[in-house]
Biopython code that builds the backbone (N, CA, C, O; Angstrom):
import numpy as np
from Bio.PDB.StructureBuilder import StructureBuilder

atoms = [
    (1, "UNK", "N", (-18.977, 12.511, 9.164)),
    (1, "UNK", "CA", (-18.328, 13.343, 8.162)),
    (1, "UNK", "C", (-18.239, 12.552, 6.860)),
    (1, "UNK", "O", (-18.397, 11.338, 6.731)),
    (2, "UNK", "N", (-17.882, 13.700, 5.661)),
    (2, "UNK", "CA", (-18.202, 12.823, 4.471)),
    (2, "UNK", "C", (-17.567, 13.847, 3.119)),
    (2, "UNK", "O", (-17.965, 14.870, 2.561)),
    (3, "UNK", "N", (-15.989, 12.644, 2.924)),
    (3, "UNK", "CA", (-15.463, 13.142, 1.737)),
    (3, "UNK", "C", (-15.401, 13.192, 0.557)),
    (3, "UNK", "O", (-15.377, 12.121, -0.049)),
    (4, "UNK", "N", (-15.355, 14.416, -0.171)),
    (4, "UNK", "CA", (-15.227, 14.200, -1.586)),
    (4, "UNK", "C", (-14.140, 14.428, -2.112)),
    (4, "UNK", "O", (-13.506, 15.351, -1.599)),
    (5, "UNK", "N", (-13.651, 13.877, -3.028)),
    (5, "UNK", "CA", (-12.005, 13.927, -3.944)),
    (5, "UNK", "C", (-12.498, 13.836, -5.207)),
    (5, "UNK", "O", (-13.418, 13.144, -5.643)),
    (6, "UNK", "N", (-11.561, 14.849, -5.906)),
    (6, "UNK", "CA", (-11.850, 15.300, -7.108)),
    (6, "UNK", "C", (-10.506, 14.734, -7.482)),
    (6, "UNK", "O", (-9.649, 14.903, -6.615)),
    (7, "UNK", "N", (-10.056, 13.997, -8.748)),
    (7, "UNK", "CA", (-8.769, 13.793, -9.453)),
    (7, "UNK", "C", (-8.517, 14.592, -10.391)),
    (7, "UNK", "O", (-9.514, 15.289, -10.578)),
    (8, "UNK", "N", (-7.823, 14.811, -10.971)),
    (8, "UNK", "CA", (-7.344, 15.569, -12.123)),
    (8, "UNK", "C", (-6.334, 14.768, -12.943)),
    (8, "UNK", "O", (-5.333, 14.287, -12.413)),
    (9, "UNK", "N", (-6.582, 14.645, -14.109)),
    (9, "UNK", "CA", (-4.932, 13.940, -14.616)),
    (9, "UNK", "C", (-4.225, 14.777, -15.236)),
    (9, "UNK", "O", (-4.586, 15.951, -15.323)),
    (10, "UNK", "N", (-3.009, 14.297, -15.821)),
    (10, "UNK", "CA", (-2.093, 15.521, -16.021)),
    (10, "UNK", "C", (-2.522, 16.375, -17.150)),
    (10, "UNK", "O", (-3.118, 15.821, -18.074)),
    (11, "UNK", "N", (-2.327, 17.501, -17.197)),
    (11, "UNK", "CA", (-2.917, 18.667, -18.183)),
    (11, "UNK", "C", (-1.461, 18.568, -18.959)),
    (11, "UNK", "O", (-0.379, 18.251, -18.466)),
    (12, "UNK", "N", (-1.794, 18.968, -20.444)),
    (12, "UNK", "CA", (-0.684, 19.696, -21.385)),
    (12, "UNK", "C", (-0.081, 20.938, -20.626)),
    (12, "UNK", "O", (1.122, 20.865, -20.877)),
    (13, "UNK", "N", (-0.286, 22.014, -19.846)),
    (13, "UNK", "CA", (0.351, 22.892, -19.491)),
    (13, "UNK", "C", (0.226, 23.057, -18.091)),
    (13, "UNK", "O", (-0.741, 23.725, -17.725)),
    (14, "UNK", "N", (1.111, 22.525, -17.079)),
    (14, "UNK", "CA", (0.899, 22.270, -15.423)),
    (14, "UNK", "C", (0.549, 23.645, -14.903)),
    (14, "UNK", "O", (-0.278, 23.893, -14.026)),
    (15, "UNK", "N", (1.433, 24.655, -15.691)),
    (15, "UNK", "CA", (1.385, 26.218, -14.835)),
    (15, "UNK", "C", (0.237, 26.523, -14.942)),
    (15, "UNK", "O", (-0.444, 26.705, -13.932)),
    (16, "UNK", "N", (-0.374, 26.682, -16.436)),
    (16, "UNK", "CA", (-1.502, 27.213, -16.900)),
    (16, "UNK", "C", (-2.984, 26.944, -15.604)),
    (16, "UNK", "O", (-3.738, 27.697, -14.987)),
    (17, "UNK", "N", (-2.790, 25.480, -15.704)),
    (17, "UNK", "CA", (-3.198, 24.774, -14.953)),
    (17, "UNK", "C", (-3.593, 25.070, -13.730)),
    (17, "UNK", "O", (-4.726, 24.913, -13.275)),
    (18, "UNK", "N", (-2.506, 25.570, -13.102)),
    (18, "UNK", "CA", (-1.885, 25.696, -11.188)),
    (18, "UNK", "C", (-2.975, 27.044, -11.366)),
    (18, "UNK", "O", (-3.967, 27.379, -10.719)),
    (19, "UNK", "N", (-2.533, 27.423, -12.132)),
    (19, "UNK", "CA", (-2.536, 29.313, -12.433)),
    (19, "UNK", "C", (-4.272, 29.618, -12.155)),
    (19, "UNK", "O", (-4.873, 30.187, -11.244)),
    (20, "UNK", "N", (-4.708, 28.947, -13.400)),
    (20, "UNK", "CA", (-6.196, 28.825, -13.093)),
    (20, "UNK", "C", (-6.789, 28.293, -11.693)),
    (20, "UNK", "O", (-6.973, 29.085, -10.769)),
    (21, "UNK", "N", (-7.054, 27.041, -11.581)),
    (21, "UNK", "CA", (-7.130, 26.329, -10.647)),
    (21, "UNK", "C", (-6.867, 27.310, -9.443)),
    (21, "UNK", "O", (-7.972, 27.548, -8.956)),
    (22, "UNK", "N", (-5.788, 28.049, -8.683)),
    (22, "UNK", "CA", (-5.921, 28.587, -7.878)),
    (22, "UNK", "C", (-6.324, 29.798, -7.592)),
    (22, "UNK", "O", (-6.440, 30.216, -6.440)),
    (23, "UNK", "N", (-6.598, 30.530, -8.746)),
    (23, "UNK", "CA", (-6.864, 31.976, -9.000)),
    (23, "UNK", "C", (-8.267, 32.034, -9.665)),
    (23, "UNK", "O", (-8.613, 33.175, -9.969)),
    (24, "UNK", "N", (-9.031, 31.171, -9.916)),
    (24, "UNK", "CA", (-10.148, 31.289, -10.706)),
    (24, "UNK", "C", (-11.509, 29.745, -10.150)),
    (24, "UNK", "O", (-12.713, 29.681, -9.900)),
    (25, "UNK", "N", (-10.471, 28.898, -10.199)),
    (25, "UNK", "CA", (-12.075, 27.974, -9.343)),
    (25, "UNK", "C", (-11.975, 27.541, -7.925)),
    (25, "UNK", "O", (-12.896, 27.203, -7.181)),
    (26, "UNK", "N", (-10.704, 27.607, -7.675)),
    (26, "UNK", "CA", (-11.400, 27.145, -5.705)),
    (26, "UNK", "C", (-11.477, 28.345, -5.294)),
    (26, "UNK", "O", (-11.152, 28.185, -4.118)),
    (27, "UNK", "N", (-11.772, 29.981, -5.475)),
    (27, "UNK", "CA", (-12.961, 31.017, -5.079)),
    (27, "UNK", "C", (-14.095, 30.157, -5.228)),
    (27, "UNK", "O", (-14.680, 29.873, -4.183)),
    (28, "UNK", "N", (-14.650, 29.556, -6.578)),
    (28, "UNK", "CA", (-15.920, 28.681, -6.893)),
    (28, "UNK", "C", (-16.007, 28.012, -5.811)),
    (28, "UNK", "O", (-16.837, 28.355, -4.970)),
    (29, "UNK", "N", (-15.133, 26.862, -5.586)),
    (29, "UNK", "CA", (-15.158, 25.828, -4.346)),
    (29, "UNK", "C", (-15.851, 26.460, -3.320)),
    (29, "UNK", "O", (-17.062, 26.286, -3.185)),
    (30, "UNK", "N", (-15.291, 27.076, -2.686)),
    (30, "UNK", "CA", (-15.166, 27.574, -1.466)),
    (30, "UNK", "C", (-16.924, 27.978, -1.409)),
    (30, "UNK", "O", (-17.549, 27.694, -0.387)),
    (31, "UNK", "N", (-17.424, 28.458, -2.248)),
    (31, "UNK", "CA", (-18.876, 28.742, -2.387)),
    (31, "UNK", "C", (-20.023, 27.550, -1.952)),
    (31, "UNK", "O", (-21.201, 27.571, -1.596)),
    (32, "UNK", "N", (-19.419, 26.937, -2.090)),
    (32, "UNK", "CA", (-20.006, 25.275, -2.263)),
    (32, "UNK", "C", (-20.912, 25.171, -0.733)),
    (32, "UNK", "O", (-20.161, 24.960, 0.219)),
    (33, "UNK", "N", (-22.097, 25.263, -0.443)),
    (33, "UNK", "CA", (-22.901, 25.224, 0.684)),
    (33, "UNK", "C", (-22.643, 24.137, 1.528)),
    (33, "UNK", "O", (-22.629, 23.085, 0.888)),
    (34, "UNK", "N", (-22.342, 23.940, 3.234)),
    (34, "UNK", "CA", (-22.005, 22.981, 3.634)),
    (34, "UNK", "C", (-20.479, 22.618, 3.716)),
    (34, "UNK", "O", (-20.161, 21.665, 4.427)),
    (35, "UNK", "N", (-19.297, 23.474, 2.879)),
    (35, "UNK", "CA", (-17.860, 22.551, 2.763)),
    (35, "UNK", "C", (-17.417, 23.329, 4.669)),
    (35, "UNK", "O", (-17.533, 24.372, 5.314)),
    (36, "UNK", "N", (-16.985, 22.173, 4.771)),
    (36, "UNK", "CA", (-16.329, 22.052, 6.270)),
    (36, "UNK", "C", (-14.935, 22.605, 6.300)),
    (36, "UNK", "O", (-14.497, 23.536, 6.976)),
    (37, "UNK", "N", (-14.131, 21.584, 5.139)),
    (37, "UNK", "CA", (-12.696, 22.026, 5.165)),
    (37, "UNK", "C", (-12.659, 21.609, 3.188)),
    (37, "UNK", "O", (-13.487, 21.277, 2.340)),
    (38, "UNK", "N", (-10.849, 21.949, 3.251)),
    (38, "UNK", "CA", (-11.000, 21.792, 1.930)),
    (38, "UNK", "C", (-9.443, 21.615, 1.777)),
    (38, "UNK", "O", (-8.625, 22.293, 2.398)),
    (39, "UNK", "N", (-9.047, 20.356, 0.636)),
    (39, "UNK", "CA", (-7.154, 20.876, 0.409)),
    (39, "UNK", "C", (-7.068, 20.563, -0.849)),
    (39, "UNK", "O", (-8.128, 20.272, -1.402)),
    (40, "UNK", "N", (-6.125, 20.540, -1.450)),
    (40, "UNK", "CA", (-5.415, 20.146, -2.850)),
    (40, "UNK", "C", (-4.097, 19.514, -2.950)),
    (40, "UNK", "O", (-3.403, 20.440, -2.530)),
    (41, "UNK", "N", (-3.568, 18.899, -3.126)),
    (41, "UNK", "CA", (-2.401, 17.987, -3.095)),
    (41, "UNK", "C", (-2.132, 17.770, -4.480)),
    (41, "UNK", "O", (-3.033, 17.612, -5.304)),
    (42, "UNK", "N", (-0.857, 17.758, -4.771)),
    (42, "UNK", "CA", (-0.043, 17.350, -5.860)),
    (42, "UNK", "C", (0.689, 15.778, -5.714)),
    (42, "UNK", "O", (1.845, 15.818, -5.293)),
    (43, "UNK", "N", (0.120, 14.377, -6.027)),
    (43, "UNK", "CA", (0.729, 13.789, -5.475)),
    (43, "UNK", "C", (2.144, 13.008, -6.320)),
    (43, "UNK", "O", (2.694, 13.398, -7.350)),
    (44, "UNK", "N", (2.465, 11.821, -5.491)),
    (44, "UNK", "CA", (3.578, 11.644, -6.136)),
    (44, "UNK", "C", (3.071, 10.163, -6.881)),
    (44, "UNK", "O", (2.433, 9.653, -5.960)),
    (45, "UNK", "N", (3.022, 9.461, -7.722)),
    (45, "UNK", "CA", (3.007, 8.361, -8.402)),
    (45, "UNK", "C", (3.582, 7.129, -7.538)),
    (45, "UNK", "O", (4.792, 7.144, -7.766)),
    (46, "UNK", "N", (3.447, 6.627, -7.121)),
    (46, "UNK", "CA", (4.313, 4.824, -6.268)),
    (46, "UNK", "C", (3.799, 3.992, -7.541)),
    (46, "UNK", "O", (4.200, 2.881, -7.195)),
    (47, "UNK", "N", (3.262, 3.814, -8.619)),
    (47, "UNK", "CA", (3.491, 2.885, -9.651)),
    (47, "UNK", "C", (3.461, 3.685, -10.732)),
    (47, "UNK", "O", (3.335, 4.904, -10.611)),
    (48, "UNK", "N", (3.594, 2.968, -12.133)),
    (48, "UNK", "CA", (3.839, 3.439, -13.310)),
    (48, "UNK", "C", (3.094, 4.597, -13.898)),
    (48, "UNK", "O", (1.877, 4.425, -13.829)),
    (49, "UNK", "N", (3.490, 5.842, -14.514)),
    (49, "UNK", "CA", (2.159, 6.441, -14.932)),
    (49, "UNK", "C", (2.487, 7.751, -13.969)),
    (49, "UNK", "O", (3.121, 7.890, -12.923)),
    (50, "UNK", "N", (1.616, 8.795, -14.985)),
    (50, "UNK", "CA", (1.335, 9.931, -14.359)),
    (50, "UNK", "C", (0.086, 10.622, -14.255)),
    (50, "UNK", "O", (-0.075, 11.840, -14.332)),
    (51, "UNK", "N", (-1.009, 9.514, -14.028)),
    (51, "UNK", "CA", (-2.325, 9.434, -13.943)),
    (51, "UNK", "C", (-2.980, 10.647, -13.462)),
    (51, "UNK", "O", (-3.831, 11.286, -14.081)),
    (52, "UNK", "N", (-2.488, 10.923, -12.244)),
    (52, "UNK", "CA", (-3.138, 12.039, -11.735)),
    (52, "UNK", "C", (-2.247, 13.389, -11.295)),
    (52, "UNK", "O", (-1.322, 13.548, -10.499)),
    (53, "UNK", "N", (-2.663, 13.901, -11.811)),
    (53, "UNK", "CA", (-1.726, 15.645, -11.779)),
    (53, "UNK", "C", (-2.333, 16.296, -10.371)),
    (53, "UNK", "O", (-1.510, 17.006, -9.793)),
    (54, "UNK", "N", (-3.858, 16.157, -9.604)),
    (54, "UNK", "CA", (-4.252, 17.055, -8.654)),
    (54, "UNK", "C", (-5.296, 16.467, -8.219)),
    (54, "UNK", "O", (-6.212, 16.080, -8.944)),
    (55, "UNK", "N", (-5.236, 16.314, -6.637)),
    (55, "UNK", "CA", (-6.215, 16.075, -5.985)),
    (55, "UNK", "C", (-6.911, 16.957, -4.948)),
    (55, "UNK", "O", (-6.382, 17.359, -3.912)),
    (56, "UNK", "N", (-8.193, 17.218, -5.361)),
    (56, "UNK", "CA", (-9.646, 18.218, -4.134)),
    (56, "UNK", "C", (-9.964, 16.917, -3.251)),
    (56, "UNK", "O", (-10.151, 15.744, -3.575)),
    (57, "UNK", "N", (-9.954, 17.585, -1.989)),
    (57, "UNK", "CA", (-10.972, 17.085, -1.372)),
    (57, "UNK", "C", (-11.664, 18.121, -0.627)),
    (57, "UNK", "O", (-11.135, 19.232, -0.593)),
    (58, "UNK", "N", (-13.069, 17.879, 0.140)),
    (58, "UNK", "CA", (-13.797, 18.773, 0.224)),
    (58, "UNK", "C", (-14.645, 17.495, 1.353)),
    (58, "UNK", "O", (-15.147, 16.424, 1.013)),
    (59, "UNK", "N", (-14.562, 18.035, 2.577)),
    (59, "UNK", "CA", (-15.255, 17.774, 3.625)),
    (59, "UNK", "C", (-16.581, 17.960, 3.938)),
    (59, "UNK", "O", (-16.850, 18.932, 3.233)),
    (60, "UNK", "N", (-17.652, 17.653, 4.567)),
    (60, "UNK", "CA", (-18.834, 17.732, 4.470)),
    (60, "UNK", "C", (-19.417, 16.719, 5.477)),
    (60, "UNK", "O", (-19.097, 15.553, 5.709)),
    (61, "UNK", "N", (-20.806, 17.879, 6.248)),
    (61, "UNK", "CA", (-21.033, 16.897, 7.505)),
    (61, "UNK", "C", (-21.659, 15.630, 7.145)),
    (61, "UNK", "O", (-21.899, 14.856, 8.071)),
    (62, "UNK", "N", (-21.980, 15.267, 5.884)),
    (62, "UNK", "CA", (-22.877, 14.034, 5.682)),
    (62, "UNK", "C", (-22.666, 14.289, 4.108)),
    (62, "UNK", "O", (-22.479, 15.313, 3.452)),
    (63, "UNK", "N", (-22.809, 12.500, 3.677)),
    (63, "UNK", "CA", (-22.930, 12.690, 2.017)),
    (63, "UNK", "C", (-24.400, 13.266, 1.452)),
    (63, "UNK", "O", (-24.447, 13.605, 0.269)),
    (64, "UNK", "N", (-25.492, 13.371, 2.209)),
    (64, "UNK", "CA", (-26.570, 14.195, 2.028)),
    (64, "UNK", "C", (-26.223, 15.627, 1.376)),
    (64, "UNK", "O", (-26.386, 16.075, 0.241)),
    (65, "UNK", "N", (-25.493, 16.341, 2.963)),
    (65, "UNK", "CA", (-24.706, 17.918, 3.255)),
    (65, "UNK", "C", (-23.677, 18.038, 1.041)),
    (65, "UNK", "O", (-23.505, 18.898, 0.177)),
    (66, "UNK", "N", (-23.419, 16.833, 1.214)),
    (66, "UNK", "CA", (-22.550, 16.811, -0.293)),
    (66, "UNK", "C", (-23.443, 16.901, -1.361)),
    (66, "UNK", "O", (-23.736, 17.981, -1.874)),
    (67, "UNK", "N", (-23.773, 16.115, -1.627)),
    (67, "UNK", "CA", (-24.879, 15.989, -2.920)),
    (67, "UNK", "C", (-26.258, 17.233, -2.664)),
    (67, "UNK", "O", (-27.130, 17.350, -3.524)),
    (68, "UNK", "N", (-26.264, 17.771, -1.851)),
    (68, "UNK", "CA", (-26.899, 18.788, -1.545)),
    (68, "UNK", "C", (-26.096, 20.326, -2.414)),
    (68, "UNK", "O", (-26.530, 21.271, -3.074)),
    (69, "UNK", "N", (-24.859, 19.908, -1.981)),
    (69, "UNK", "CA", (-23.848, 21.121, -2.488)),
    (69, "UNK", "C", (-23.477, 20.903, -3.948)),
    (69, "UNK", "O", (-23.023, 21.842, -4.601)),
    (70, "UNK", "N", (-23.625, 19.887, -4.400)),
    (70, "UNK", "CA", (-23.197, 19.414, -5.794)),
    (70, "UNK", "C", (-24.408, 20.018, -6.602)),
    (70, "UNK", "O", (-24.058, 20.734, -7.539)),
    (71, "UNK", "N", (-25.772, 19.867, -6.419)),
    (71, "UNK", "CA", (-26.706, 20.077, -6.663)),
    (71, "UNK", "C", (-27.233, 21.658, -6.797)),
    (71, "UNK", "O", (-28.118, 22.141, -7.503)),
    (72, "UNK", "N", (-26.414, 22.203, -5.922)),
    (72, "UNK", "CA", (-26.489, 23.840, -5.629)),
    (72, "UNK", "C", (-26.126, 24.480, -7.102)),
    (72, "UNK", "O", (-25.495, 24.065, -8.074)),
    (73, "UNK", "N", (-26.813, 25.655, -6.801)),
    (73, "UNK", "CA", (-26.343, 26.784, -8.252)),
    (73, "UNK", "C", (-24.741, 26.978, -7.917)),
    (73, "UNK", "O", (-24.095, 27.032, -8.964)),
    (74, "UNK", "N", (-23.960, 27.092, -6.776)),
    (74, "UNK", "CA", (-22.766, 27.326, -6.451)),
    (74, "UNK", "C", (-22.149, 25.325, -7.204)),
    (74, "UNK", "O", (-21.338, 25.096, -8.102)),
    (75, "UNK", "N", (-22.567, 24.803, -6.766)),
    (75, "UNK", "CA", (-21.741, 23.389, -7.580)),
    (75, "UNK", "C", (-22.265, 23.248, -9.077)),
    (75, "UNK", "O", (-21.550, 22.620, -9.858)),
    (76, "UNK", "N", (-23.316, 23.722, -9.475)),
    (76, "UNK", "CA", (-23.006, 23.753, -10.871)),
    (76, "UNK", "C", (-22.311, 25.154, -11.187)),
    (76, "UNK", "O", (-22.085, 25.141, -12.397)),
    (77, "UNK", "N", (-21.941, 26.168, -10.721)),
    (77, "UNK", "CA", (-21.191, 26.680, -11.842)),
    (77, "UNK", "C", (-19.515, 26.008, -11.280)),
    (77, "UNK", "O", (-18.536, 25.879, -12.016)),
    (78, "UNK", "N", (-19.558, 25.779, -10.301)),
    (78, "UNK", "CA", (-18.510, 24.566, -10.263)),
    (78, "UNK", "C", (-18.012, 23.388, -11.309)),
    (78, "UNK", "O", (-16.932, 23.042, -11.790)),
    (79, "UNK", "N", (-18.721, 23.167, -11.356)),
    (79, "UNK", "CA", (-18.594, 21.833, -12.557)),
    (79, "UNK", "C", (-18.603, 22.235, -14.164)),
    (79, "UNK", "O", (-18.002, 21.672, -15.079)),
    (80, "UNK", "N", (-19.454, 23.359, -14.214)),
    (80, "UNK", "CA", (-19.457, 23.896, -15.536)),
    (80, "UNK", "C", (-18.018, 24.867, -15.825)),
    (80, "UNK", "O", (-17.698, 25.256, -16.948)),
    (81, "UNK", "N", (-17.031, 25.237, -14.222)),
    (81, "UNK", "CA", (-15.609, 25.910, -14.641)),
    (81, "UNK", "C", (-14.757, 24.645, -15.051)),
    (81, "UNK", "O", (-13.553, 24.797, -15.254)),
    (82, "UNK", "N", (-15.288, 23.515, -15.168)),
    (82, "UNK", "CA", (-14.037, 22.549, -14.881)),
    (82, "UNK", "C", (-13.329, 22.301, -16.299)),
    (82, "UNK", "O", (-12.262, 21.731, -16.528)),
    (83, "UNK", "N", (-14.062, 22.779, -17.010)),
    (83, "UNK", "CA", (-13.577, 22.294, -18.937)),
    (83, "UNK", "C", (-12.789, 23.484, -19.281)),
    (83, "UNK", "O", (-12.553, 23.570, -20.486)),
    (84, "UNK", "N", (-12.261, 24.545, -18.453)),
    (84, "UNK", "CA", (-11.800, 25.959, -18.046)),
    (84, "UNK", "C", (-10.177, 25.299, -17.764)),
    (84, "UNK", "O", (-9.170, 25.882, -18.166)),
    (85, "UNK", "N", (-10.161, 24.697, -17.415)),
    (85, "UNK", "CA", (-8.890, 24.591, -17.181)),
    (85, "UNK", "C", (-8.509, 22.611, -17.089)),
    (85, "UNK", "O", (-7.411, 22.081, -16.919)),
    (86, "UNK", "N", (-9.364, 22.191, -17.207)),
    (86, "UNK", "CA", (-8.839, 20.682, -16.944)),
    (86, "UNK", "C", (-9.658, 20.084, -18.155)),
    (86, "UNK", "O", (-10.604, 19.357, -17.850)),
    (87, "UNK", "N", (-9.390, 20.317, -19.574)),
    (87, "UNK", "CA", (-10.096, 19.947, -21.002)),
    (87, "UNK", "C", (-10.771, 18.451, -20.584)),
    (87, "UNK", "O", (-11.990, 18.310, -20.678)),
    (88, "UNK", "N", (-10.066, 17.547, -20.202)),
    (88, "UNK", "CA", (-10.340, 16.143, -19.989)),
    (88, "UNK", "C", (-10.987, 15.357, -19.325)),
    (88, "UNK", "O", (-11.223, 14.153, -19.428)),
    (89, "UNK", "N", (-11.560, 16.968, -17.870)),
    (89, "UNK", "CA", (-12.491, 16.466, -16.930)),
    (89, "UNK", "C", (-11.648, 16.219, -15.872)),
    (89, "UNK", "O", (-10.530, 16.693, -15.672)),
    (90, "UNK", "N", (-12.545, 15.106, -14.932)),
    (90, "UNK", "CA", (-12.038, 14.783, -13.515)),
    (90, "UNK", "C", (-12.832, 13.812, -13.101)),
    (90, "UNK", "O", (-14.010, 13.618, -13.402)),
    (91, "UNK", "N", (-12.152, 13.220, -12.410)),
    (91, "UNK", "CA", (-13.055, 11.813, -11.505)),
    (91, "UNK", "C", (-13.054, 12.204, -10.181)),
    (91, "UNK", "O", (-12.190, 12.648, -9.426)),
    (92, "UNK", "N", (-14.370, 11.900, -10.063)),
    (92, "UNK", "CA", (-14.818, 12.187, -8.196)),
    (92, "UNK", "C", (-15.125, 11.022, -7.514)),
    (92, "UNK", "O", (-15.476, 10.101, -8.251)),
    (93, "UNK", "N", (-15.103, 10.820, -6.509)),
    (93, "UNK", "CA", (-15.679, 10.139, -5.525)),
    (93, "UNK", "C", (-16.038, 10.650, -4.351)),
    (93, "UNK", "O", (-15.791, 11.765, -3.891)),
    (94, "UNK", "N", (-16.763, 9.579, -3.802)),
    (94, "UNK", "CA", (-16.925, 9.897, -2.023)),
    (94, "UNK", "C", (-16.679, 9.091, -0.965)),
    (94, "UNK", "O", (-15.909, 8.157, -1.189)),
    (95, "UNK", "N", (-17.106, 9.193, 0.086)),
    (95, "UNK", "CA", (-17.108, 8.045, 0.892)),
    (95, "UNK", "C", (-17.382, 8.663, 2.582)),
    (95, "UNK", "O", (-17.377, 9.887, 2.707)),
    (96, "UNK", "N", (-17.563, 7.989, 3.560)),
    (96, "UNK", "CA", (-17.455, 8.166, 4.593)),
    (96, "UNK", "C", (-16.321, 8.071, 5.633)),
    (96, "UNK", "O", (-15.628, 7.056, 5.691)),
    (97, "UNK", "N", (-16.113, 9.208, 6.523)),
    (97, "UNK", "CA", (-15.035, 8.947, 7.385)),
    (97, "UNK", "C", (-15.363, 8.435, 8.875)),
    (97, "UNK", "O", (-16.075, 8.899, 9.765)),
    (98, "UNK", "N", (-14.424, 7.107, 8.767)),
    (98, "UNK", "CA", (-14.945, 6.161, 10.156)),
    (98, "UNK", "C", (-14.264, 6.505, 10.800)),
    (98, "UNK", "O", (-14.877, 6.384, 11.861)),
    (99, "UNK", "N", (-13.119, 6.995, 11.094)),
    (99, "UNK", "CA", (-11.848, 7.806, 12.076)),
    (99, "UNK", "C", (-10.755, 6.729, 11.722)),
    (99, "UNK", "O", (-9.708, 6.887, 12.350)),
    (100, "UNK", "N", (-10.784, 5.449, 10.666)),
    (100, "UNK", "CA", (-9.495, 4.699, 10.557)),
    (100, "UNK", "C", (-8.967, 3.866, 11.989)),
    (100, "UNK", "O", (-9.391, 3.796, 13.142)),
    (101, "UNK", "N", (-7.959, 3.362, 11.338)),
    (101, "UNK", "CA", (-7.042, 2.455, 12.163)),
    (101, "UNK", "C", (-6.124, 3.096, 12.855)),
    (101, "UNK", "O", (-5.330, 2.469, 13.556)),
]
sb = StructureBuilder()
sb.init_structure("model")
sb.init_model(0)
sb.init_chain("A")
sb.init_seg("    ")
for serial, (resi, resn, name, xyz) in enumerate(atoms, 1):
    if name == "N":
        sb.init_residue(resn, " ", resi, " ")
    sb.init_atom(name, np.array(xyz, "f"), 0.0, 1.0, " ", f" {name:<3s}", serial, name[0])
structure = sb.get_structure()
């Protein structure tokens, strides 16, 4: 298996934000060829700063299965909603899941 996390940092207007984001691009998400599972989290800060306002992640049987979906007409109009509601962008990553400690 093989995750992706999307960050968000904090927006000028959180509702506006929420509002979009749940009513207008994870329908988009969800399109995404290959997603296994999917969540969003609001987290809480443990050091200084309010860096990140929202975190995607988006499951996938292989980082292949991912960059396959990123690549899709469904992940670009994904990426092209993102200036729709998050002006500043987003940082992604990936990685693989080993099952942890």
């Amino acid at each position: 298996m093989h995750k992706l996390l999307v960050l968000y940092p904090k927006p000028a207007d959180a509702a506006a934000f929420m509002t979009y984001y749940v009513e207008r691009h994870l329908p988009l998400a969800l399109d995404l060829p290959g997603l296994r599972s999917n969540h969003y989290y609001r987290p809480e800060m443990l050091s200084p700063g309010d860096s990140v306002f929202l975190i995607w992640e988006g499951v996938f049987d292989s980082a292949a299965a991912m960059f396959l979906a990123l690549k899709s007409e469904a992940g670009k109009k994904v990426a092209r909603d993102v200036p729709n509601y998050s002006p500043a962008g987003a940082t992604m990553l990936h990685f693989g899941l080993d099952g942890g400690a």
